[in-house]
N, C-alpha and C positions, 0 to 999 in steps of 0.2 A: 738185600739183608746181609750184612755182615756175620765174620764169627762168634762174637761175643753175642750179638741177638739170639742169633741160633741158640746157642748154650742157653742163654738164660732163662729163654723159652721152654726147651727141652724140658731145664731142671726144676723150675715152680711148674709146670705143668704135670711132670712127674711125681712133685710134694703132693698137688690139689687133685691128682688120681688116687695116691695110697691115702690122704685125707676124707673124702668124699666118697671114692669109688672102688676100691681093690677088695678083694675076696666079697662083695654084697653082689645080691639081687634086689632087682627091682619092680614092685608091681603098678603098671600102669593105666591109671583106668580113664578113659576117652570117650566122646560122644559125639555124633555126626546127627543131628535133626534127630528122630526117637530113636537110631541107634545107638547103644551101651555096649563097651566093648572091653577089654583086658589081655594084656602081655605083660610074659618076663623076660626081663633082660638079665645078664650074668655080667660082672665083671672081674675077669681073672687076673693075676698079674704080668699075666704071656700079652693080652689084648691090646695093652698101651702102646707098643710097638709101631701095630697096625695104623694105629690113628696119628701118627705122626709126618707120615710120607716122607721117612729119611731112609736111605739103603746106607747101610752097617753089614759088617762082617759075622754080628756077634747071634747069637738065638737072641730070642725074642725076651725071653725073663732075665738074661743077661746084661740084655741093653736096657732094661728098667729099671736094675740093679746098680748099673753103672752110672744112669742118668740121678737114682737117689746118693749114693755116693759122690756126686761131681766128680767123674773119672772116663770121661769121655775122651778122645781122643777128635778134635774136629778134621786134622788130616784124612780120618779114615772114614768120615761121612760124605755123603753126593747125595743134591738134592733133586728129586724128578719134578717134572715141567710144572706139579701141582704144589710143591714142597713150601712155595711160600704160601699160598693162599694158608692151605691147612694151619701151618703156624701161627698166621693172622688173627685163627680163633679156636686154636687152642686150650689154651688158657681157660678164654671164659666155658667151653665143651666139657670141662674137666668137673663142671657145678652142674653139670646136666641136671640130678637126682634134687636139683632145687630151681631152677631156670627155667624147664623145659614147657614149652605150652604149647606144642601141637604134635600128631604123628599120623602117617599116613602110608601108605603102600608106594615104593618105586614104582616110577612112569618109564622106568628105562629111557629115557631123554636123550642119557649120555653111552653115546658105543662104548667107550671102555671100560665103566663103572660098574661093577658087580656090588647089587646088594641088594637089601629085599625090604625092610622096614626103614623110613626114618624120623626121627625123635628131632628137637629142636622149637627154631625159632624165625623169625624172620631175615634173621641175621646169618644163621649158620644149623649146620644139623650134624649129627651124628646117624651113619650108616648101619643096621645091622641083618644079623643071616642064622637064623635058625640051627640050634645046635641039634642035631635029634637024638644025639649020647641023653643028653641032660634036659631035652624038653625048653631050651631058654632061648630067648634071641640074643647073642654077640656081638661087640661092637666090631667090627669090621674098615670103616673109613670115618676120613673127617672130609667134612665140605665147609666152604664158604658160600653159601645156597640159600635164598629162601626157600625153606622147605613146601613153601605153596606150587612152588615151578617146577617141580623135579617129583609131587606126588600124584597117585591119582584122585579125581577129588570126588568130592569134599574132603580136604584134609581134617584127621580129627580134631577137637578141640581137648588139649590136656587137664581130665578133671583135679584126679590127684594123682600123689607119688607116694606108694607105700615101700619102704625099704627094711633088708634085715640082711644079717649074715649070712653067707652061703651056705655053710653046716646047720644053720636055722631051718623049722620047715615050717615056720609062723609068722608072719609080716607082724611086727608091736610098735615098725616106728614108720611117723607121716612125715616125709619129708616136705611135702608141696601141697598145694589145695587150695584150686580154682575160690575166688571173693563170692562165686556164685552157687558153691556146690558145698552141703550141708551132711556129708557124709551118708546119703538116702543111699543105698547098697540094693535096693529091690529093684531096680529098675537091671540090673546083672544075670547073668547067672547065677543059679543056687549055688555053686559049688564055692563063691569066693566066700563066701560064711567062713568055710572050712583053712580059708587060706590066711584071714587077718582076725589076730586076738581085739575084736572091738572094744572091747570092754576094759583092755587096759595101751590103748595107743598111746606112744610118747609122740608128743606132739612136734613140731617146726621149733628150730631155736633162732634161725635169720630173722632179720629186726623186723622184717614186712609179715610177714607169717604168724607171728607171734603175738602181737597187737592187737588187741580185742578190746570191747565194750563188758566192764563188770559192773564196776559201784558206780557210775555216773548219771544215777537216774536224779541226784539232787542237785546234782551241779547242771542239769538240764532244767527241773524246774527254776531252779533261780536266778538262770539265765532269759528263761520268758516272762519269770514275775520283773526283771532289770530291763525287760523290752517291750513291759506293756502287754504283754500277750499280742505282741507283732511279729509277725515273721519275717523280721529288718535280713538285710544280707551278715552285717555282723553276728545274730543270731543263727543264723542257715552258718556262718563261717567257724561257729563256736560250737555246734554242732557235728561237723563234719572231722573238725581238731581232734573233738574227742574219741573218735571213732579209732581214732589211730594213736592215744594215750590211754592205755591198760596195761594191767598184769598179763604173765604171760598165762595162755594153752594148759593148762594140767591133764584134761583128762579129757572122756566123752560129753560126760555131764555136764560140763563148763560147757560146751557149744549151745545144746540144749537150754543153759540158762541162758545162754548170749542171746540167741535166740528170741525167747520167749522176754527178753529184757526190754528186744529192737521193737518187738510189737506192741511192749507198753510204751517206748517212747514215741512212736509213732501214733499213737491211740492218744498220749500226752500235749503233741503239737497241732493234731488236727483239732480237738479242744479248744484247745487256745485259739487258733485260727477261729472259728469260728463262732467264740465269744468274742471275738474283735469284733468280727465282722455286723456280727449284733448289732454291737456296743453301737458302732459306727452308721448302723444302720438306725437307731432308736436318735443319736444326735447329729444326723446329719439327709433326714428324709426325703431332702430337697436333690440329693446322688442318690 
C-alpha cells in the first residue's frame, strides 16, 4: 500500500467516523435462539486512533484532528504487521451504527489481541472493551475477521441499532433493524423501556432501511385482476418490486400499519390463489 492510499484512507475514514460515529452511543439489541440481549457502545473522538493500526507521534484526539484537517505528515507514520489489513476495511468499519449484523464475545483466538466484545460482519469487525468510568463498551481495534472465527458461539444475530448523542440519556434515533424484527422490546429487559423514547423514534434514512410498504394495496389488486388471479412468476416479481418502492419510516405507527397492511395482502393473494384454483378445478375436472 503506498503513501497516497494510506492518506486517503486515513482521511474519508476519519470524515465517515465524525459523520456517523463521533461523540454518539450506541444501543445494541441481539439475539442467540430465545436469548435477547443489549450493549452500549461509546464513540469518543480519542477512540479513532485505535482502530487504525498506524503508530504516530501525536495523542490520540490530535491525530483525528490532523487526519480531518489533511495535515498529516506521512514521514512520521509506521505501519505494524497488522496496518494494512485494518485499512482494507476501514472505511466500510466506520458505518458500523448501520452495517453491523452480528456480535459476539472474544474467543481469545489471537495471542496478541486484547479485547472483549465484537460487532460486525462477515467481512470485518470492530473490537471493543468495557469502559467502567462510563458503563459503555469502546472501540478498541479493527479486524479484517469473520467475526464468526474469532467469537464464542453462537455468535449474536444483530436485531437493531438504536443511536443518540452522548450528553443524551434517551435513544430517539434507529439506525438499523433486522427485515425480521418488528421492534417487539418484551422479549428484553424491563429496564430498556426506560432507555428508548418509543413512541417518537426517528427512523433509518440509508436507502435499504427506509423502504417500506404503504398505499400499495391497489396496485396489488390490480396486478392479480391483470393475472387472472394467478400467481404467474411476473406477479410473485411485481410483488416483491413493491416491497422495496415506498415512502419513507416516519414514526412507530407507520410499522404497525405496514404491518397490518402485509397481512391484508397476504390474506389478498392467498384468495386469489385459491379462487384460481377453483376456477381450474370446476373447468378442468379431468386434473
Amino acid at each position: 500500500m503506498d503513501k497516497k492510499d494510506i492518506l486517503r484512507i486515513l482521511y474519508k475514514s476519519a470524515d465517515l467516523y465524525k459523520a456517523n460515529l463521533m461523540n454518539t452511543n450506541l444501543l445494541i439489541l441481539s439475539q442467540s435462539y430465545d436469548n435477547y440481549n443489549y450493549i452500549q457502545c461509546a464513540f469518543r473522538r480519542g477512540n479513532f486512533s485505535h482502530l487504525t493500526g498506524i503508530n504516530h507521534p501525536y495523542a490520540p484526539v490530535e491525530f483525528f484532528n490532523m487526519c480531518i484537517d489533511r495535515r498529516l505528515n506521512i514521514n512520521e507514520l509506521t505501519m505494524k504487521t497488522t496496518t494494512e489489513k485494518k485499512l482494507h476495511v476501514l472505511e466500510n468499519l466506520m458505518k458500523i451504527n448501520t452495517n453491523a449484523k452480528m456480535i459476539g464475545n472474544y474467543n481469545e483466538s489471537k495471542i496478541i489481541l486484547y479485547t472483549e466484545k465484537l460487532i460486525g460482519t462477515t467481512n470485518s469487525c470492530l473490537g471493543f472493551v468495557y469502559n467502567e468510568k462510563y458503563k459503555t463498551y469502546d472501540p478498541n481495534t479493527t479486524l479484517k475477521e469473520d467475526i464468526r472465527n474469532i467469537t464464542i458461539k453462537p455468535t449474536e444475530k444483530i436485531l437493531a441499532i438504536f443511536q443518540k448523542e452522548l450528553k443524551d440519556k434517551i435513544y430517539s434515533k434507529l439506525s438499523y433493524i433486522n427485515k425480521d424484527f418488528h421492534l417487539d422490546l418484551n422479549k428484553f429487559e424491563k429496564d430498556i423501556y426506560k432507555m428508548i423514547d418509543i413512541s417518537n423514534i426517528v427512523m433509518p434514512t440509508n436507502t435499504q432501511q427506509n423502504k417500506i410498504i404503504t398505499n400499495n394495496i391497489e396496485y396489488i389488486k390490480e396486478k392479480l385482476v391483470e393475472a387472472g388471479y394467478s400467481p404467474t412468476p411476473d406477479l410473485i416479481n411485481n410483488y416483491k418490486k413493491m416491497l422495496s418502492v415506498a415512502p419513507d419510516i416516519k414514526n412507530v405507527q407507520d410499522i404497525k400499519d405496514i404491518v397490518k397492511l402485509s397481512h391484508e395482502v397476504a390474506k389478498e393473494f392467498q384468495a386469489a390463489e385459491k379462487k384460481l384454483i377453483k376456477e381450474l378445478n370446476n373447468k378442468y375436472p379431468e386434473l
